[in-house]
VEXDRENLO-544918 format. One record per residue (C-alpha): x, y, z. Coordinates in steps of 0.5 Angstrom, whole numbers, plus 500, padded with zeros to 3 digits. Each point is the difference from the previous one (the first is absolute). Example, Ala and Ser with C-alpha at 12.3 -4.5 7.8 and 13.67 -1.06 7.14 Angstrom:
// residues 2
525491516/502507498/
This chain:
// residues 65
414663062/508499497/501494496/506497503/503502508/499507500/508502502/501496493/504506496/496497494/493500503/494503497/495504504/492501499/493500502/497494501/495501493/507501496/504493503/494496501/501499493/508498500/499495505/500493499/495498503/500492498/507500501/498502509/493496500/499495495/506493500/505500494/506495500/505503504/505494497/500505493/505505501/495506496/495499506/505499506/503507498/492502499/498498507/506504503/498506497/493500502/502499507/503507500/495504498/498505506/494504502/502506505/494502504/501507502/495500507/499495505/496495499/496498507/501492502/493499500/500502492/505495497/496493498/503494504/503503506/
């Protein structure tokens, strides 16, 4: 996982166990004021964070589709 675009020159990398952690979770799920300026900038971050998937995951696997 990388917690901001992976081509970022300040990205952090690891295992899903390892960033789970770091990531701000009520900032991506749960509703905060997006008129606070602290909150927006949270929001954008969390946005960014990436899950790289090394194999192909088949159509019929993905949830929703």
């Amino acid at each position: 996982m990388a917690d901001r675009v992976t081509t970022d020159n300040d990205v952090q990398l690891g295992g899903p166990n390892e960033m789970i952690n770091r990531m701000d979770l009520e900032a991506t799920y749960k509703h905060i004021d997006w008129k606070v300026p602290a909150n927006y900038q949270r929001r954008l971050a969390a946005e960014k964070w990436e899950a790289m998937i090394p194999e192909r995951i088949e159509p019929e696997l993905i949830g929703g589709l």
